[in-house]
Biopython code that builds the backbone (N, CA, C, O; Angstrom):
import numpy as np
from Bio.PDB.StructureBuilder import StructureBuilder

atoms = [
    (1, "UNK", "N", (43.894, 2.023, 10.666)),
    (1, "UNK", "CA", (45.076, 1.841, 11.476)),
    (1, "UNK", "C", (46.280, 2.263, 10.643)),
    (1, "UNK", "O", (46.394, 1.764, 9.523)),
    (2, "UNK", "N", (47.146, 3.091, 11.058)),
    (2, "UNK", "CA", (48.239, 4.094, 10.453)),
    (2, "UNK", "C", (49.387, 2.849, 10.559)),
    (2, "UNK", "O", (49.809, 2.547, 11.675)),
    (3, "UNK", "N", (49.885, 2.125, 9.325)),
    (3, "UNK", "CA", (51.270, 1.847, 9.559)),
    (3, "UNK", "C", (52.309, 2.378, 8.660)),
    (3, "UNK", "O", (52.626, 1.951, 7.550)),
    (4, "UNK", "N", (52.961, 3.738, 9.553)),
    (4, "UNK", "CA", (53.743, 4.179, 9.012)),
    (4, "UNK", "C", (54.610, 3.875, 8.072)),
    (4, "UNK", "O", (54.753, 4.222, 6.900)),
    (5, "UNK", "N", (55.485, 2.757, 9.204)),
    (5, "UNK", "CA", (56.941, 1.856, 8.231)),
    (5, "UNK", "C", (56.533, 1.230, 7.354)),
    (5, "UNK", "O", (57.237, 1.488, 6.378)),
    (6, "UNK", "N", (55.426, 0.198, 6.985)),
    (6, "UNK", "CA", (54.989, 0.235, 5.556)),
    (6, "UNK", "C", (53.951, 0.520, 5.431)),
    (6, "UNK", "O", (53.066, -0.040, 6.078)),
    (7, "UNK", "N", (53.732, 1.370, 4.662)),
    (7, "UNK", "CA", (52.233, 1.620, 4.625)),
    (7, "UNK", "C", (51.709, 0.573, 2.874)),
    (7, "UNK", "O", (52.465, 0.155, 1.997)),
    (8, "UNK", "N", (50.045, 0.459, 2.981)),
    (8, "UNK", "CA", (49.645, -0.533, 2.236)),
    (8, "UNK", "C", (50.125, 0.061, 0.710)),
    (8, "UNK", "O", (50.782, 1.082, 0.510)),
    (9, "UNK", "N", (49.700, -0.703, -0.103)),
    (9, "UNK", "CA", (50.415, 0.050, -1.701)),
    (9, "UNK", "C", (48.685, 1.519, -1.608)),
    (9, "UNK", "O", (47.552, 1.335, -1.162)),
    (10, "UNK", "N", (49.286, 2.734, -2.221)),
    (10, "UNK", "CA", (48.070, 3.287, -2.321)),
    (10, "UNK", "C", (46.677, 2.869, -3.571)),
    (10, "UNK", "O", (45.704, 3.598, -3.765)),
    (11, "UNK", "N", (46.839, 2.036, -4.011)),
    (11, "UNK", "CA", (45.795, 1.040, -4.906)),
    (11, "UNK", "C", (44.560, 0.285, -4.310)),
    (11, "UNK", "O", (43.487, -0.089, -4.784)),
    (12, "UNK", "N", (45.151, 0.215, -3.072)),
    (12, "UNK", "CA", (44.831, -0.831, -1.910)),
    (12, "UNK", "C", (43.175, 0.109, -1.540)),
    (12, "UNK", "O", (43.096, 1.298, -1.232)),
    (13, "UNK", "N", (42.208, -0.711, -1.671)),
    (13, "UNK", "CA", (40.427, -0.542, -1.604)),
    (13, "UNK", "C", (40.130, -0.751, -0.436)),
    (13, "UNK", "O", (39.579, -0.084, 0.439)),
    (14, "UNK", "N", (40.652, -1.997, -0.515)),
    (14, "UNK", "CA", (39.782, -3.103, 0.628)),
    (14, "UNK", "C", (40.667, -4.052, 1.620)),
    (14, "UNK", "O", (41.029, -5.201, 1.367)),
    (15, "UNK", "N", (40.999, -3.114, 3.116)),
    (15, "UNK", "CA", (41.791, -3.517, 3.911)),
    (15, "UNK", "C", (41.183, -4.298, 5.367)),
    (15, "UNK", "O", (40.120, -3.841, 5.786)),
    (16, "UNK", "N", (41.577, -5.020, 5.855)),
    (16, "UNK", "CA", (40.722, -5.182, 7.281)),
    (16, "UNK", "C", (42.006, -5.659, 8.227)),
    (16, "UNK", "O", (43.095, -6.139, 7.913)),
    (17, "UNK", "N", (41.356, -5.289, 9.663)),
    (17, "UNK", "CA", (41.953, -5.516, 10.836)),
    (17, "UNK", "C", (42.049, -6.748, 11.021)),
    (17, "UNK", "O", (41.057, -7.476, 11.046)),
    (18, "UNK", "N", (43.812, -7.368, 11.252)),
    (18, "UNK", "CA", (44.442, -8.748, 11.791)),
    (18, "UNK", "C", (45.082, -8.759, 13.140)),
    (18, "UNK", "O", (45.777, -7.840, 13.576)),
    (19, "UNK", "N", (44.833, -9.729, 13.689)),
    (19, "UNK", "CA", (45.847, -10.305, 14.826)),
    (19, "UNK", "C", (45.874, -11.883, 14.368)),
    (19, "UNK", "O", (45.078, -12.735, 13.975)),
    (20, "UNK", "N", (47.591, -11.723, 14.724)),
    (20, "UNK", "CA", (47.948, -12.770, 15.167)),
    (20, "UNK", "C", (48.665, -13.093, 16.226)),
    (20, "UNK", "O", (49.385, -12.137, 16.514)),
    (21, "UNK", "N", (48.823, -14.057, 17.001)),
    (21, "UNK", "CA", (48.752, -14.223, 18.414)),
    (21, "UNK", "C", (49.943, -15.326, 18.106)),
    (21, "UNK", "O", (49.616, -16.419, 17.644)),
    (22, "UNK", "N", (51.137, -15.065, 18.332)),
    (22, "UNK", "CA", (52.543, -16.027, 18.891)),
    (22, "UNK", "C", (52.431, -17.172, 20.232)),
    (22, "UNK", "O", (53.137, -16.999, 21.225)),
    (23, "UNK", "N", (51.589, -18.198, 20.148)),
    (23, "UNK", "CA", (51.438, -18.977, 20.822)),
    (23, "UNK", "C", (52.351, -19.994, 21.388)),
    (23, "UNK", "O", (52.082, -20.872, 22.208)),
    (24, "UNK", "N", (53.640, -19.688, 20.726)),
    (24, "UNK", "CA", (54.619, -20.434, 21.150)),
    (24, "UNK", "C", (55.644, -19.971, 22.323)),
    (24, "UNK", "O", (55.354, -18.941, 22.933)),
    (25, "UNK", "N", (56.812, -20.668, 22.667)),
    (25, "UNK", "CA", (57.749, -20.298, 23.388)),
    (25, "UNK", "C", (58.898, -19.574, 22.860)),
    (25, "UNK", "O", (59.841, -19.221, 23.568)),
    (26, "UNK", "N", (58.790, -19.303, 21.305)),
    (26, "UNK", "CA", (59.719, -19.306, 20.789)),
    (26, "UNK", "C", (59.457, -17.736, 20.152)),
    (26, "UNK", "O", (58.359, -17.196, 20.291)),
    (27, "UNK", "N", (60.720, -16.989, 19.355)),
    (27, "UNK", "CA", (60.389, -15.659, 18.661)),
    (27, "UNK", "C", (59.964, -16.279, 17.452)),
    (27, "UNK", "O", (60.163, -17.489, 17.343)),
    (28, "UNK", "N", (59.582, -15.850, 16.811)),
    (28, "UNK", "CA", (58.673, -15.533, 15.556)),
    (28, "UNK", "C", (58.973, -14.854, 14.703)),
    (28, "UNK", "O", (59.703, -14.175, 15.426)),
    (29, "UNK", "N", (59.139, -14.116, 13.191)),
    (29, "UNK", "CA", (59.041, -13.506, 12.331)),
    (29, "UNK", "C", (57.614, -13.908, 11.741)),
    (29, "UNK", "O", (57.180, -15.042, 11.536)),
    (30, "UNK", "N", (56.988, -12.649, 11.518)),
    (30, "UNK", "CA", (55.520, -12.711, 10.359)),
    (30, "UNK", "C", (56.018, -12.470, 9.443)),
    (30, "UNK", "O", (57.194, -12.106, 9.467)),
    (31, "UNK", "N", (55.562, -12.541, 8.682)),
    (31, "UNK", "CA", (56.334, -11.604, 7.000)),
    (31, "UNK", "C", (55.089, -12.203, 5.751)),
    (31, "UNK", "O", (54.766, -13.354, 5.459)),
    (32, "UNK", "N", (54.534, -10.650, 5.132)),
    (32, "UNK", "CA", (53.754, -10.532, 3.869)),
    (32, "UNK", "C", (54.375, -10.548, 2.713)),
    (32, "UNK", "O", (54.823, -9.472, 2.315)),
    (33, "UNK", "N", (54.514, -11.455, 2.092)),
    (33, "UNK", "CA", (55.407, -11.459, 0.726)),
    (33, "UNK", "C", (54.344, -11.187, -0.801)),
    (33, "UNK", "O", (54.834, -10.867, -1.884)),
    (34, "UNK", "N", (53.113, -11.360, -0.608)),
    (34, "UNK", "CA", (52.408, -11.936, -2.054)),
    (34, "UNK", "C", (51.414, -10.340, -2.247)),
    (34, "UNK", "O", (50.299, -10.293, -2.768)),
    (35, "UNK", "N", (51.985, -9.451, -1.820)),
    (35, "UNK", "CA", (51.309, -8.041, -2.298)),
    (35, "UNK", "C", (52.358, -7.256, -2.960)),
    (35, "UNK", "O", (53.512, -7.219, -2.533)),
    (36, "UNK", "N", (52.046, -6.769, -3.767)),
    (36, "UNK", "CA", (53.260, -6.294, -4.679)),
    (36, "UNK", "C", (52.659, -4.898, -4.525)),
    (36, "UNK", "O", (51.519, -4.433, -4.548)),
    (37, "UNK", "N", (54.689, -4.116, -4.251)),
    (37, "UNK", "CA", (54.574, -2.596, -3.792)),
    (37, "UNK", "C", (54.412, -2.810, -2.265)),
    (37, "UNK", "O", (54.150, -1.780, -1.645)),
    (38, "UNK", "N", (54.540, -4.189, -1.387)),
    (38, "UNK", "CA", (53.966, -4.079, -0.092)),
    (38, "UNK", "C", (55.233, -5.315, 0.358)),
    (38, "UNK", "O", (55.529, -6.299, -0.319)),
    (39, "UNK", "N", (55.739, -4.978, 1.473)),
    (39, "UNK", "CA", (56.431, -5.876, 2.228)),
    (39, "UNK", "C", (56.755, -5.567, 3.659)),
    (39, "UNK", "O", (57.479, -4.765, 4.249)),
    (40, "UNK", "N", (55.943, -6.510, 3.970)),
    (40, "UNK", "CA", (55.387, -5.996, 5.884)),
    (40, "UNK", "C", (56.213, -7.378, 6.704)),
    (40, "UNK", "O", (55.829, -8.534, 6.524)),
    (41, "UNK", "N", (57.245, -7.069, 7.502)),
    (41, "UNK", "CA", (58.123, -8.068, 8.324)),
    (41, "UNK", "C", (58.000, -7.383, 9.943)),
    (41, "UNK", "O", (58.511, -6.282, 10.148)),
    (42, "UNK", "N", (57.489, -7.915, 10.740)),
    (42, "UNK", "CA", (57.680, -7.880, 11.978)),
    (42, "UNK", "C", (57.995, -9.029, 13.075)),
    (42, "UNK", "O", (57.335, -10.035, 12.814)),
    (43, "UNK", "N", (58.812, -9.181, 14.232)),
    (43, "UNK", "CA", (59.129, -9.867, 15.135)),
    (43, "UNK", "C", (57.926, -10.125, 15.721)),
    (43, "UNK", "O", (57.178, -9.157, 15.584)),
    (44, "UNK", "N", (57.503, -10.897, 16.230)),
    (44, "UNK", "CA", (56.715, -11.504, 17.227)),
    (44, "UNK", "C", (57.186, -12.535, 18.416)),
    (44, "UNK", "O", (57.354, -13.745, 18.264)),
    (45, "UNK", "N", (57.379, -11.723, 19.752)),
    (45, "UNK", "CA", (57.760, -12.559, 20.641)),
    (45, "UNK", "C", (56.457, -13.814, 21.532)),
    (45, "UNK", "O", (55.227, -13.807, 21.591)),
    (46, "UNK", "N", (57.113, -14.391, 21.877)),
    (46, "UNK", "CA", (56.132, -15.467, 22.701)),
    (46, "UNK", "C", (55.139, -14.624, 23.270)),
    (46, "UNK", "O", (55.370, -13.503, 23.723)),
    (47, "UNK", "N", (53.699, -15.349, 23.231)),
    (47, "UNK", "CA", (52.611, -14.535, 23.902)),
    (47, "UNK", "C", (52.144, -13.494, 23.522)),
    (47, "UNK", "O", (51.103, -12.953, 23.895)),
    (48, "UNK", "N", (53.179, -13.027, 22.465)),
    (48, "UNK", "CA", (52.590, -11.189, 22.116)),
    (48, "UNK", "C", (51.498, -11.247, 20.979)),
    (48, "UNK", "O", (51.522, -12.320, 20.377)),
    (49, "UNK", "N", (50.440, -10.250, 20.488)),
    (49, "UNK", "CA", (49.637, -10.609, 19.572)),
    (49, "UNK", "C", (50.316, -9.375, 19.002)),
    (49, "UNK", "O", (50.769, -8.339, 19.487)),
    (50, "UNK", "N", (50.181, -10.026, 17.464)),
    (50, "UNK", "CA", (50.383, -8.877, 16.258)),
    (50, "UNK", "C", (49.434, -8.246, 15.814)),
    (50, "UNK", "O", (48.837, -9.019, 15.065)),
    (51, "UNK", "N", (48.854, -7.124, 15.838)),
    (51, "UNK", "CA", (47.312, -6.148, 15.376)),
    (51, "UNK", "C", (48.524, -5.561, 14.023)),
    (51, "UNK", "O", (49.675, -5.147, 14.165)),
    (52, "UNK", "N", (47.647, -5.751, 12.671)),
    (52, "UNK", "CA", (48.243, -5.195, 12.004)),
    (52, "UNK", "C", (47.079, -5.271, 10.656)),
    (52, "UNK", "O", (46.164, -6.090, 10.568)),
    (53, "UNK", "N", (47.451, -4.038, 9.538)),
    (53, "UNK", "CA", (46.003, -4.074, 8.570)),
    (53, "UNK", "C", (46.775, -4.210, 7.329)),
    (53, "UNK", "O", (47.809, -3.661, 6.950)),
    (54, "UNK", "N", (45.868, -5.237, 6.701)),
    (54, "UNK", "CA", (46.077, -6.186, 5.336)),
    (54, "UNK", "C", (44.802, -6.070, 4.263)),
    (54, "UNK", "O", (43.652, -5.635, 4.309)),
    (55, "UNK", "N", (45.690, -6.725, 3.241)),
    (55, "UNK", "CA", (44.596, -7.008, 1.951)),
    (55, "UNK", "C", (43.623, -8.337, 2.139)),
    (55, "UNK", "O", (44.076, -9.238, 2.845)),
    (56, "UNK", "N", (42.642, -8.468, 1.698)),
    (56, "UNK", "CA", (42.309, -9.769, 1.764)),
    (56, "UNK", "C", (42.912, -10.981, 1.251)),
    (56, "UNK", "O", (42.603, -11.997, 1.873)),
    (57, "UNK", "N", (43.581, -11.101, 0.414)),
    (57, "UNK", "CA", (44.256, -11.872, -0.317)),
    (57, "UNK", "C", (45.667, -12.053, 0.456)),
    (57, "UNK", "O", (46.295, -13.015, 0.014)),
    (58, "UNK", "N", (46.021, -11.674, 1.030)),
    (58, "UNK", "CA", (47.805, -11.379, 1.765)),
    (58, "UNK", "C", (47.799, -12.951, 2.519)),
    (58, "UNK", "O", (46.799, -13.514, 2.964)),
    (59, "UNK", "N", (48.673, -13.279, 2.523)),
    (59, "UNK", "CA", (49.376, -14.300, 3.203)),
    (59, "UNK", "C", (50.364, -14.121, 4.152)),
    (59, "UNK", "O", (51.485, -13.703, 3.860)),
    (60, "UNK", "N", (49.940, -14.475, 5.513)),
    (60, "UNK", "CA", (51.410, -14.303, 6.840)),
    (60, "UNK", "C", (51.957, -15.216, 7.083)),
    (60, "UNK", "O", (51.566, -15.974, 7.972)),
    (61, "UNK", "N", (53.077, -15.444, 6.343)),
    (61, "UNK", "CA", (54.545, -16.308, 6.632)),
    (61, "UNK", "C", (54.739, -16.002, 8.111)),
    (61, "UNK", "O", (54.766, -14.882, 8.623)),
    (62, "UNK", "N", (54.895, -17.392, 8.820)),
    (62, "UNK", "CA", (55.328, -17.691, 9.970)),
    (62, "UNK", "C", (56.749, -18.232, 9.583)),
    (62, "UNK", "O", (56.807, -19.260, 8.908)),
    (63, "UNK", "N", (58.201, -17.428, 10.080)),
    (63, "UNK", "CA", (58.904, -18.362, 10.134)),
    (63, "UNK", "C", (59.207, -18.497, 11.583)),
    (63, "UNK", "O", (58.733, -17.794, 12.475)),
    (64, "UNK", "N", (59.958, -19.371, 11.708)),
    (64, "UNK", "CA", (60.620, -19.833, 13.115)),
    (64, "UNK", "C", (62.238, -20.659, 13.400)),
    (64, "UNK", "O", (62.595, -21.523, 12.599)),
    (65, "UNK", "N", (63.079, -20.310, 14.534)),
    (65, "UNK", "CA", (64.341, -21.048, 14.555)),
    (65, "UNK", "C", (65.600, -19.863, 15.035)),
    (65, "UNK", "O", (65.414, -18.647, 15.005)),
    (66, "UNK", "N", (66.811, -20.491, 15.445)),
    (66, "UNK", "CA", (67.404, -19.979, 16.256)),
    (66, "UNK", "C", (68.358, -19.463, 14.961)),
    (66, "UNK", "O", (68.264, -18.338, 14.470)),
    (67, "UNK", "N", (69.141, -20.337, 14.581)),
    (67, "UNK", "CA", (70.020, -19.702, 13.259)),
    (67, "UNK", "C", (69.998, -19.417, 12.321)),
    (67, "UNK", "O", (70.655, -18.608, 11.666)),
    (68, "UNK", "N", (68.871, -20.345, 12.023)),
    (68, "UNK", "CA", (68.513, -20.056, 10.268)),
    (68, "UNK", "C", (66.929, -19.765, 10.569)),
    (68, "UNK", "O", (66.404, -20.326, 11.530)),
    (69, "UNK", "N", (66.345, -19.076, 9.919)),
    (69, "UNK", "CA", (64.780, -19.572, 9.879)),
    (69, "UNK", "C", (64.279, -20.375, 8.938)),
    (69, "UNK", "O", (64.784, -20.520, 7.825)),
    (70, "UNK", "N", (62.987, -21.083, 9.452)),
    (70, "UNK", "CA", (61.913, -22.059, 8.412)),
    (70, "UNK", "C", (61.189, -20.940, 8.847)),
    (70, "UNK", "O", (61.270, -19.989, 9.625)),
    (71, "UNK", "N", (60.081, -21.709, 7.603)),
    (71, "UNK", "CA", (59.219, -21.149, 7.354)),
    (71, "UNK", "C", (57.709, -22.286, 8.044)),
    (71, "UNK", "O", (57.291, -23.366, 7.629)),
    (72, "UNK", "N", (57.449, -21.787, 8.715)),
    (72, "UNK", "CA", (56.348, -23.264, 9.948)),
    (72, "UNK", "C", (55.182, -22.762, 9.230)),
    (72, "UNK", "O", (54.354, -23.662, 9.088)),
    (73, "UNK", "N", (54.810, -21.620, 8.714)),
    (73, "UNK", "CA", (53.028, -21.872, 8.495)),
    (73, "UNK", "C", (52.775, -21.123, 7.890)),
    (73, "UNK", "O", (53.645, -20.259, 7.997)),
    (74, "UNK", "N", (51.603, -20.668, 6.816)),
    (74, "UNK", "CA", (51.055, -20.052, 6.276)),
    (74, "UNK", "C", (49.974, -19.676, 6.422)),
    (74, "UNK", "O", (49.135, -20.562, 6.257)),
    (75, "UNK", "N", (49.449, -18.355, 6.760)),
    (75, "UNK", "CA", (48.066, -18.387, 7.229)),
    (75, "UNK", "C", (47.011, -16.759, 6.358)),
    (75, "UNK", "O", (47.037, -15.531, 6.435)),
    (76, "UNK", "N", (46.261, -17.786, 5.641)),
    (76, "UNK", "CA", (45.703, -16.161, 4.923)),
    (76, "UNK", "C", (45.446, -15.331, 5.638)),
    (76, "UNK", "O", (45.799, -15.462, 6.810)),
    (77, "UNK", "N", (44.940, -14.496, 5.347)),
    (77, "UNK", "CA", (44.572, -12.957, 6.459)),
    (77, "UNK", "C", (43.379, -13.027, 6.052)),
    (77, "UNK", "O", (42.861, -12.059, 6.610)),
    (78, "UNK", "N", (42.508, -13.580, 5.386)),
    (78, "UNK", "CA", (41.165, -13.762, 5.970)),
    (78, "UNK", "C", (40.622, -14.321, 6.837)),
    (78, "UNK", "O", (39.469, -14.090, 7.202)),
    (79, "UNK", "N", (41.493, -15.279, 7.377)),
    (79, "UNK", "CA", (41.525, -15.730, 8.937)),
    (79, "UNK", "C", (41.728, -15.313, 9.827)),
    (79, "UNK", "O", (41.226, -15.821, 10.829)),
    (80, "UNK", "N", (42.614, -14.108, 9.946)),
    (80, "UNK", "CA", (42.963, -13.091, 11.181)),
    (80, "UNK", "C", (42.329, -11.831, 11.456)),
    (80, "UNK", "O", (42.795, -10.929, 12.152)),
    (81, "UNK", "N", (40.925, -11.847, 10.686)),
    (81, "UNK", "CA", (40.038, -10.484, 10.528)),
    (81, "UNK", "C", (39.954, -10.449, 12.290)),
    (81, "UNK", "O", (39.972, -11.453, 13.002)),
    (82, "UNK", "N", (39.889, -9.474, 12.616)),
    (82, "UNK", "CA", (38.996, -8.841, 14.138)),
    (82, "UNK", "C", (37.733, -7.854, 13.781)),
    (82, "UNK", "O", (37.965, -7.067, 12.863)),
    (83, "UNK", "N", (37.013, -7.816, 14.110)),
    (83, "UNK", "CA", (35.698, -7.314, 13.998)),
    (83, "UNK", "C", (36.152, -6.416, 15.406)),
    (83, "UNK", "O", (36.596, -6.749, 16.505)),
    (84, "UNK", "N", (35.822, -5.191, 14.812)),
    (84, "UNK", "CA", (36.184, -3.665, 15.697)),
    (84, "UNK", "C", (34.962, -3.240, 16.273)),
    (84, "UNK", "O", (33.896, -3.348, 15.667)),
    (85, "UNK", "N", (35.042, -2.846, 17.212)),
    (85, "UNK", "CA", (33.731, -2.381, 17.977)),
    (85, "UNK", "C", (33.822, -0.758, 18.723)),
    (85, "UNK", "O", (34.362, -0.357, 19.754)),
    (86, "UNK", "N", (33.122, -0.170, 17.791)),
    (86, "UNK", "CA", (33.704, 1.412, 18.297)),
    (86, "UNK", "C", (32.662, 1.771, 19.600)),
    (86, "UNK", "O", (31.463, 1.611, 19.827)),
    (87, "UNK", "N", (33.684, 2.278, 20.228)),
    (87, "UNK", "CA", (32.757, 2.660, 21.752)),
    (87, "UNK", "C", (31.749, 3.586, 21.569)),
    (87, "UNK", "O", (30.789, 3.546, 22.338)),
    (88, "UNK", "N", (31.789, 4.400, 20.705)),
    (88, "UNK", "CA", (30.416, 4.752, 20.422)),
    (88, "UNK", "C", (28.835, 4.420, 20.444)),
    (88, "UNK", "O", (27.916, 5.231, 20.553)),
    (89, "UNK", "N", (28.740, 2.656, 20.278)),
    (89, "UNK", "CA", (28.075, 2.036, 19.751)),
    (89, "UNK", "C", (27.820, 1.521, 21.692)),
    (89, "UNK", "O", (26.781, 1.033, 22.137)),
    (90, "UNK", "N", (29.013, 1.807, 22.456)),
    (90, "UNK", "CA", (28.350, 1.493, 24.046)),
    (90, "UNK", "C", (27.923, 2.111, 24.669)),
    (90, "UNK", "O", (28.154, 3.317, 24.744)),
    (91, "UNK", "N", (27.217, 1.534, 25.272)),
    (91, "UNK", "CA", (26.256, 2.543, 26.936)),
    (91, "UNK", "C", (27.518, 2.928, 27.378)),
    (91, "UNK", "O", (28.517, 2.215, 27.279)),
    (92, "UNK", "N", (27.489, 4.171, 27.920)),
    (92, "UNK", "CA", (28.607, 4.413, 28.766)),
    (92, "UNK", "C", (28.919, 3.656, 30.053)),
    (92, "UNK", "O", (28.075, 3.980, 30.889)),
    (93, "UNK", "N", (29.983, 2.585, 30.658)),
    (93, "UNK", "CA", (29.807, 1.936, 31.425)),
    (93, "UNK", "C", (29.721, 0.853, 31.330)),
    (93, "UNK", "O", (29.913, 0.129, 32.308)),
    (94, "UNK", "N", (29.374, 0.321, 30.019)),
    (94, "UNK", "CA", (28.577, -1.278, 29.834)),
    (94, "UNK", "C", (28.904, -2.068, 29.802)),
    (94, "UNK", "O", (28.336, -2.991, 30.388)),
    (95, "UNK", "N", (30.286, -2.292, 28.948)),
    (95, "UNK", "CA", (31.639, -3.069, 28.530)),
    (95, "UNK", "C", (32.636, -2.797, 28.991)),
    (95, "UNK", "O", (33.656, -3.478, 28.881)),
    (96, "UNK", "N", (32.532, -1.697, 29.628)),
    (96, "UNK", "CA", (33.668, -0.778, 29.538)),
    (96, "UNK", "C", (34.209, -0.874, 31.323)),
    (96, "UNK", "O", (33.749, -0.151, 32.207)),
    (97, "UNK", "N", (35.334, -2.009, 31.537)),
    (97, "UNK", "CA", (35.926, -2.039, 33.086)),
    (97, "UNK", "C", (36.511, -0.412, 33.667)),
    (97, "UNK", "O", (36.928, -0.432, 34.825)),
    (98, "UNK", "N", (36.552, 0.736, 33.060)),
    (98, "UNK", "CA", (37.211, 1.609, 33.606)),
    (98, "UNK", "C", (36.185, 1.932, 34.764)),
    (98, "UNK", "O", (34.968, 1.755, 34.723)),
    (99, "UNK", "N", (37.050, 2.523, 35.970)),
    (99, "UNK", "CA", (35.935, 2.568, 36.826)),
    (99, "UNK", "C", (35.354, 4.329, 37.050)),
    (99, "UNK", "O", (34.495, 4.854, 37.759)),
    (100, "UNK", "N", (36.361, 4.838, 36.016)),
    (100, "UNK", "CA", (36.045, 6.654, 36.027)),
    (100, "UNK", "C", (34.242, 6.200, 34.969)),
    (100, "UNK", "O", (33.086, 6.513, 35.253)),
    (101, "UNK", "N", (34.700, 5.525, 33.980)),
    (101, "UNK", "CA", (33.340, 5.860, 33.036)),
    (101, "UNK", "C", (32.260, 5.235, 33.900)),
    (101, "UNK", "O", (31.189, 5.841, 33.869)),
    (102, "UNK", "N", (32.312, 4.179, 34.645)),
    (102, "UNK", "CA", (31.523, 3.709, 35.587)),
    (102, "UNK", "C", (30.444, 4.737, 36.828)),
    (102, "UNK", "O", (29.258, 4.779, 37.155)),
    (103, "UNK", "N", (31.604, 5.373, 37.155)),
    (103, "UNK", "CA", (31.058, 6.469, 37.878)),
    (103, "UNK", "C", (30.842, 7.657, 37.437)),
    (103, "UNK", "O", (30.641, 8.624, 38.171)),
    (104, "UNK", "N", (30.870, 7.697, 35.853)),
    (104, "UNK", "CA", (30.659, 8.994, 35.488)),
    (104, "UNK", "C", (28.960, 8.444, 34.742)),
    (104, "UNK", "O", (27.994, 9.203, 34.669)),
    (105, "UNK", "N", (28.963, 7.148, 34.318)),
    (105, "UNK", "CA", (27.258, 6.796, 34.285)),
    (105, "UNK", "C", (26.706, 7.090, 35.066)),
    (105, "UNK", "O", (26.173, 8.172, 34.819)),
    (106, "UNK", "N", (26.372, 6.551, 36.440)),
    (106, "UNK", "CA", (25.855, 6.967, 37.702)),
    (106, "UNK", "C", (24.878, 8.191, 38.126)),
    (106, "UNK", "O", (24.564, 8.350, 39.306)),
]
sb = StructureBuilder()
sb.init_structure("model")
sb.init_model(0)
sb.init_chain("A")
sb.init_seg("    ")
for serial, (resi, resn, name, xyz) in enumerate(atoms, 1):
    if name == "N":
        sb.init_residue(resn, " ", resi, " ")
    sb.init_atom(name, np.array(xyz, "f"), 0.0, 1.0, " ", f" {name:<3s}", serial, name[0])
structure = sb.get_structure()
């Protein structure tokens, strides 16, 4: 996964796919502070999920608040792995709600 605006330090081996999911009512800031050469800050509004690729070791600062921010949580990124599933690996049709690939099984 290409993130342009920061991209990981080029040292970086061993990356995997995160979401995190803004479960609140409120906006959000994520923010990676504990990778050095790396500083990844994005908004997260209510409901929205964040897909974004990390070190194993990285930590996502949750802050939260209207004027000032806190800082509400800490959550490693070995907790936010997603396990990717390339369509390759499907029957055409199988998983897949589109209703063109549906009728192009057929």
């Amino acid at each position: 996964m290409a993130q342009i605006i920061d991209p990981l330090p080029s040292d970086a081996s061993e990356t995997a796919l995160c979401c995190y999911v803004n479960a609140t009512s409120k906006i959000q800031v994520a923010r990676i502070t504990n990778i050095p050469n790396w500083y990844f800050e994005r908004v997260v509004f209510p409901g929205q999920q964040l897909v974004f690729e990390a070190l194993p070791q990285a930590l996502l600062e949750i802050h939260s608040g209207m004027m000032s921010t806190i800082l509400a949580d800490t959550i490693p990124c070995d907790r936010l792995y997603v396990e990717v599933e390339l369509e390759s690996d499907l029957q055409l049709g199988e998983s897949l709600d589109d209703p063109l690939l549906s009728v192009a099984a057929e």
